[in-house]
C-alpha positions as CSV (number, residue, x, y, z in Angstrom):
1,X,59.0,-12.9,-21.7
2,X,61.7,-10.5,-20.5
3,X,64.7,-13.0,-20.9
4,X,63.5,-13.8,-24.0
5,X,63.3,-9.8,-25.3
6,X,67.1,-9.6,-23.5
7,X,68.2,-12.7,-25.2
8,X,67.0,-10.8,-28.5
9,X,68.6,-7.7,-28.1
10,X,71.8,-9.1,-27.1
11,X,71.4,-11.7,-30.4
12,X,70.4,-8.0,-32.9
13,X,73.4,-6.3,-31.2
14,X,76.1,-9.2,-31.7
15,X,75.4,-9.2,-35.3
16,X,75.7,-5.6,-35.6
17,X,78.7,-5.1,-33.9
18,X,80.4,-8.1,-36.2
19,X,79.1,-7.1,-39.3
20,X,81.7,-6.4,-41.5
21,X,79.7,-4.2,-43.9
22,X,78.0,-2.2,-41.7
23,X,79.9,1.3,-41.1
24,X,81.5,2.8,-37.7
25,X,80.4,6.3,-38.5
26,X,76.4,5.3,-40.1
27,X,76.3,3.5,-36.5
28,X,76.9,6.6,-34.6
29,X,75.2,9.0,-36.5
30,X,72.1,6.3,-36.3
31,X,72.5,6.0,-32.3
32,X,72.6,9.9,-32.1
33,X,69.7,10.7,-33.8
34,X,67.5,7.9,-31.5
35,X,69.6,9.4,-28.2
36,X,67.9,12.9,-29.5
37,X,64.2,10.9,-30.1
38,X,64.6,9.4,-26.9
39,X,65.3,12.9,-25.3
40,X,62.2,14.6,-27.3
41,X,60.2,12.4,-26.0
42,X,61.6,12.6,-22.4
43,X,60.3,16.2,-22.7
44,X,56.7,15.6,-24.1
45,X,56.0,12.6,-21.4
46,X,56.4,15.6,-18.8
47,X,54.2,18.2,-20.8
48,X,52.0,16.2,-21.9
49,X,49.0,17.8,-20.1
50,X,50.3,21.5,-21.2
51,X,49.1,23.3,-23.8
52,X,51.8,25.4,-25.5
53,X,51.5,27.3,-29.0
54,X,53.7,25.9,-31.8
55,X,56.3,28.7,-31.6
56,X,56.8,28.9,-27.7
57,X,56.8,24.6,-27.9
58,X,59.9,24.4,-30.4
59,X,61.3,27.7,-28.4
60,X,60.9,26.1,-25.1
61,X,61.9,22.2,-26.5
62,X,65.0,23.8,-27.9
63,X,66.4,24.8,-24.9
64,X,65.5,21.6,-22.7
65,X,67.3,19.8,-25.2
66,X,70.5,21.7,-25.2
67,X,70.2,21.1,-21.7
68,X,69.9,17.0,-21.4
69,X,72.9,17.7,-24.4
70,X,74.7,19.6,-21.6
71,X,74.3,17.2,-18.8
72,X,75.0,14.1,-21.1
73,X,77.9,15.8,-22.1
74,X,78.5,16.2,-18.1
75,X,78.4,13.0,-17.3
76,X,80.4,11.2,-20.7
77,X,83.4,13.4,-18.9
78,X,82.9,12.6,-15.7
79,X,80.9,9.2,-15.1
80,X,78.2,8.5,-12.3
81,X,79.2,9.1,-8.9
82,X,77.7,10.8,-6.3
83,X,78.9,14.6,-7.3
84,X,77.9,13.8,-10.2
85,X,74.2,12.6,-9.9
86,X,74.2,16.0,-7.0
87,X,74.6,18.4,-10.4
88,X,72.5,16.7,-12.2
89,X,69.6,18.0,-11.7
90,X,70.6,21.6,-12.0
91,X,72.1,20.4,-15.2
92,X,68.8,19.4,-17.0
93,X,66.3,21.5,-14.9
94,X,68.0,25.0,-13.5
95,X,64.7,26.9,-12.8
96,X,62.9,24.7,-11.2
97,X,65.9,23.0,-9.1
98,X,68.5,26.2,-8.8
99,X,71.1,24.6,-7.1
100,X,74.2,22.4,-8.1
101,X,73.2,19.9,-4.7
102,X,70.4,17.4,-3.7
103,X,67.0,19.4,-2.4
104,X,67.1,20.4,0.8
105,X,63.5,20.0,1.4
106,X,60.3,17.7,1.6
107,X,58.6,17.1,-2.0
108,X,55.4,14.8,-2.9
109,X,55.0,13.3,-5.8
110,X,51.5,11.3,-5.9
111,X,50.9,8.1,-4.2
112,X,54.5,7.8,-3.1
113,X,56.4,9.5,-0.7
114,X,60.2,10.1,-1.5
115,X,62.4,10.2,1.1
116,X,63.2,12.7,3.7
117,X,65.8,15.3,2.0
118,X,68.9,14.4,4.8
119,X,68.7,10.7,3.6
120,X,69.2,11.6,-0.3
121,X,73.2,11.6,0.2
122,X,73.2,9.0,1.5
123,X,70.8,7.0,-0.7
124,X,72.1,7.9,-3.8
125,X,75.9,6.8,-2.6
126,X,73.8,3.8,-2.6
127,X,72.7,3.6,-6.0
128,X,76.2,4.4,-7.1
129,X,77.5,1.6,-5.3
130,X,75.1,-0.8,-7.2
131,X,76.0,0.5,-10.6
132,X,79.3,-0.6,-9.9
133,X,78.6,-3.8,-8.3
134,X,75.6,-5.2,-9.4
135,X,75.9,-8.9,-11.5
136,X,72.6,-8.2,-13.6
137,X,72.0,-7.8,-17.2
138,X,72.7,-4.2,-18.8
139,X,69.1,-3.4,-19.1
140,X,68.4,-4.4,-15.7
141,X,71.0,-2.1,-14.7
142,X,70.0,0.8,-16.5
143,X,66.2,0.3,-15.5
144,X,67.1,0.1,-12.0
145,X,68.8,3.7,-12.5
146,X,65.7,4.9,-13.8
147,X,63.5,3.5,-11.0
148,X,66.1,4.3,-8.4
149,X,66.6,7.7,-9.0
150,X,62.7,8.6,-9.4
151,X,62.3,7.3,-6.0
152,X,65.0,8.9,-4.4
153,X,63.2,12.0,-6.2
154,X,67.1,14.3,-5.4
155,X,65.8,17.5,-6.5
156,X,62.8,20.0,-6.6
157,X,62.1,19.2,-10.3
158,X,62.8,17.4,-13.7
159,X,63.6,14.1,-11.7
160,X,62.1,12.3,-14.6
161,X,63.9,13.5,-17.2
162,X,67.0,13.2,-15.2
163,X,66.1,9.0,-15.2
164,X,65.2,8.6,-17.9
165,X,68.6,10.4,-19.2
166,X,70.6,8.4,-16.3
167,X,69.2,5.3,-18.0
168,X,70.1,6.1,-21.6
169,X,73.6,6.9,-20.3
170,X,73.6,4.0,-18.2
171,X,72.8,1.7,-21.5
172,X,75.4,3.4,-23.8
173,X,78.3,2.6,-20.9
174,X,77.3,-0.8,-22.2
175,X,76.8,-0.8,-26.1
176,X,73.0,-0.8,-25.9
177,X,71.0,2.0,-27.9
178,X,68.5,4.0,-25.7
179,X,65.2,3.2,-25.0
180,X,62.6,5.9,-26.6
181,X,59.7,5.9,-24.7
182,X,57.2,8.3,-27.2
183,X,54.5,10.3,-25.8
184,X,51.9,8.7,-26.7
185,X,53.1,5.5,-24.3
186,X,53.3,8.1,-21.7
187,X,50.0,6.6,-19.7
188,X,51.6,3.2,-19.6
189,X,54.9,3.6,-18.7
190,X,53.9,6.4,-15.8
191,X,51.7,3.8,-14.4
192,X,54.0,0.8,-14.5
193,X,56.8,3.2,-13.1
194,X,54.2,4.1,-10.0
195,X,53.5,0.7,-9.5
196,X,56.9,-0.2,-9.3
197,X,57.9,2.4,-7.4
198,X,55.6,1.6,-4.5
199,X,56.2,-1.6,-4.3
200,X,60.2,-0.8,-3.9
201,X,59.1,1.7,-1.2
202,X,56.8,-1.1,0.3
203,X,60.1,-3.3,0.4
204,X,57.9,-5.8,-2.2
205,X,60.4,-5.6,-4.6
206,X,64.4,-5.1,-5.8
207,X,66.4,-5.1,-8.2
208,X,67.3,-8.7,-7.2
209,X,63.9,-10.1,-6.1
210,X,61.5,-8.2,-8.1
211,X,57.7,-8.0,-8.2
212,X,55.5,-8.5,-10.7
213,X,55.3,-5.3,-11.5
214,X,58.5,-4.2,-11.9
215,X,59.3,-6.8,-13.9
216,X,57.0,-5.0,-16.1
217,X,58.7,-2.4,-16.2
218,X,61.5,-4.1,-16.9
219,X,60.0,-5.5,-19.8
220,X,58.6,-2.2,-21.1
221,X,61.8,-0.7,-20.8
222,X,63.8,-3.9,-22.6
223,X,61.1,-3.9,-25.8
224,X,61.8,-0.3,-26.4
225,X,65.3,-1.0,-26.4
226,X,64.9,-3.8,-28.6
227,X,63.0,-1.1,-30.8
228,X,65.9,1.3,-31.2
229,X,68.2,-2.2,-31.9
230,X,66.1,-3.2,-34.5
231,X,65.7,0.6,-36.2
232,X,69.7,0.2,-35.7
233,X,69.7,-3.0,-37.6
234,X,67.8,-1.5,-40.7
235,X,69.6,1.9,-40.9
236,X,72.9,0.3,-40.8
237,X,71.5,-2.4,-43.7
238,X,70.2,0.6,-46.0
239,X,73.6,2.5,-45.5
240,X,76.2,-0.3,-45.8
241,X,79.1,1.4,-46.8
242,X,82.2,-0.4,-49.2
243,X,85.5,1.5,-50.8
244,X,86.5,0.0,-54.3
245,X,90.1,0.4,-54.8
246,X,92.0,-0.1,-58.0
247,X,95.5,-0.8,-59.6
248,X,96.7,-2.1,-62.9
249,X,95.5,-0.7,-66.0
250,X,92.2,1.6,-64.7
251,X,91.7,5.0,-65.4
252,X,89.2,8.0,-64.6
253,X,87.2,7.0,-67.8
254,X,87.1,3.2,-66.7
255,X,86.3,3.9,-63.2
256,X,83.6,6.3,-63.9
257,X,82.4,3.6,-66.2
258,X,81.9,1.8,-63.2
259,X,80.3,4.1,-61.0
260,X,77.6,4.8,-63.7
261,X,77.1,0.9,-64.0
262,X,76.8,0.3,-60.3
263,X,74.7,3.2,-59.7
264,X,72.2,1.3,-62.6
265,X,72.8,-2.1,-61.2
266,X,71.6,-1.1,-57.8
267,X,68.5,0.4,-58.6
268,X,67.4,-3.4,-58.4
269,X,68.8,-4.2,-55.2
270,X,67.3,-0.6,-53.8
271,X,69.3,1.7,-54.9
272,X,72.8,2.8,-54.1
273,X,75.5,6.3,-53.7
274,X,78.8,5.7,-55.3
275,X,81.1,8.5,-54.9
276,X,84.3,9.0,-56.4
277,X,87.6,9.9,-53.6
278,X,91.2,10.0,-53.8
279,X,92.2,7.3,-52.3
280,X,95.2,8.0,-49.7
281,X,97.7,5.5,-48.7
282,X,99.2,7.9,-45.3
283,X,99.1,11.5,-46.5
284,X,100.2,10.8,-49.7
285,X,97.6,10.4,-52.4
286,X,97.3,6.8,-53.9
287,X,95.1,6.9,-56.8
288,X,91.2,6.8,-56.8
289,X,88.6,5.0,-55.4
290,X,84.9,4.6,-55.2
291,X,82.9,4.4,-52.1
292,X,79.5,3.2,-52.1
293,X,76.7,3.5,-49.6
294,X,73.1,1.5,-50.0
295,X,71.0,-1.4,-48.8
296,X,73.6,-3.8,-50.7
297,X,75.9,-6.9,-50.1
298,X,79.4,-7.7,-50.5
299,X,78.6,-10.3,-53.2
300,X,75.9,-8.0,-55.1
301,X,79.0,-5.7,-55.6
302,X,81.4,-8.6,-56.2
303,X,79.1,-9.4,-59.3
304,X,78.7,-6.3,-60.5
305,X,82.6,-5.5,-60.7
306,X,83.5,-8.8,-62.1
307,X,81.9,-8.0,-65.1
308,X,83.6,-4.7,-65.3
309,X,86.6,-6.0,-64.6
310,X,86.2,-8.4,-67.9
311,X,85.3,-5.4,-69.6
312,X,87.7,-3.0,-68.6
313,X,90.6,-5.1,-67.8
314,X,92.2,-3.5,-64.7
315,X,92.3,-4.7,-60.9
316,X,90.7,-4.0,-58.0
317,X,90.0,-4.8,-54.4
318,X,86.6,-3.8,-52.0
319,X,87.0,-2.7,-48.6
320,X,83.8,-2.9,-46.3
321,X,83.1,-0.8,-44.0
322,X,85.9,1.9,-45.0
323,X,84.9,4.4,-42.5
């Protein structure tokens, strides 16, 4: 079941990335705006139990978002190491752990017991070693981060968001989109994580001989990427993006001809933008062009434009994926 899910994921993400209509920029706004679900959830999984009014909950979201933001930012600039994953936590949770270090005290958190606080160093040099070394699949890889760091438990509070953030992080060093874990699967995936997690401190499991139940995890962790992959998939398909150029006997009139003929031809293929730009050959301007973003293909556009070309008489060539 979990190879299978990888084997997916790796399939959905090979097409995307080779797609020739399918746009830089639609890609990276798409992954943002799942990197900020998968944060907003983060944050609900650990309040779920809290009752908050509505204007002290988007007061209170607000700023633990523009902290994960912060600490993301943090560690795009400097990467995973041990000082690093020591600021960290101060990073995402400053009231609760004040200090830009590991805890320097005992914590309990359920059923399992993390570590004494001298040993954190020391495990989490550790950890950073097996991020660099490890020979398992990206998901793996990021899920052991995840499980890793929540056992090591480095500081006084908001190890879980920290995890779950070290995991998104961990996914996007390797061109996989985060995996959003919403609220409402809050239930499962804590008891999963703390089934996991004591069988890694019960030495039944690791990230190269693991137990049933973390392979679980794994899996839970590998269907929500495939999730965000797929939600991927169909944003990019609904916002392909083209650039029509033209030469040879156009003009403004014949070319917003065409746009008003595309724009009708695509209502039956879903409906598509077509923009008129300057088109730029350096910094000098080059004539014009269209650019046109929808759920439509190469050779729906091809049709279209052949039968303006017959009737306007000028030349042309499409560009996908201009941006």
């Amino acid at each position: 079941m979990l190879e299978k899910t990888l084997d997916r994921i790796d399939t959905l993400l090979t097409v995307i990335n080779m797609h020739p209509e399918y746009s830089r920029r639609v890609q990276n706004d798409a992954l943002r705006a799942l990197w900020i679900e998968a944060n907003k959830h983060s944050i609900r999984i650990e309040q779920a139990n809290e009752y908050r009014g509505p204007e002290k909950q988007r007061s209170e979201d607000g700023d633990l978002l523009w902290r994960l933001n912060q600490a993301w930012n943090y560690l795009s600039e400097y990467d995973i190491n041990l000082t690093t994953l020591a600021v960290l936590g101060n990073l995402v949770e400053p009231f609760g752990h004040p200090h830009k270090s590991f805890r320097n005290g005992e914590v309990i958190i359920g059923e399992v017991q993390p570590p004494s606080y001298d040993k954190v160093p020391y495990l989490i040099r550790d950890l950073v070693d097996d991020l660099n070394t490890i020979q398992v699949h990206p998901i793996i890889r990021a899920s052991h981060a995840h499980i890793e760091l929540v056992k090591i438990h480095p500081y006084n509070d908001g190890n879980g968001r920290t995890g779950r953030l070290l995991q998104t992080y961990c996914l996007d060093q390797k061109g996989y989109p985060p995996a959003v874990i919403p609220e409402s699967d809050r239930d499962i995936y804590t008891a999963l994580l703390r089934r996991t997690l004591k069988d890694r401190v019960d030495k039944k499991s690791s990230i190269i001989e693991q137990s049933d139940n973390e392979r679980l995890f794994h899996s839970f962790i590998a269907a929500k990427v495939l999730e965000s992959a797929e939600k991927l998939d169909q944003e990019l398909q609904k916002r392909r993006m083209y650039a029509i150029e033209f030469w040879n006997g156009y003009s403004i009139k014949t070319i917003i001809a065409s746009a008003k003929r595309l724009r009708s031809s695509g209502r039956k293929y879903g409906g598509m933008s077509v923009n008129i730009e300057s088109a730029r050959s350096g910094r000098k301007k080059n004539g014009t062009k269209l650019v046109i973003t929808g759920n439509v293909s190469r050779e729906q556009i091809e049709e279209i434009m052949e039968k303006c070309r017959q009737d306007y008489a000028y030349k042309y060539k499409i560009i996908s994926n201009p941006y």
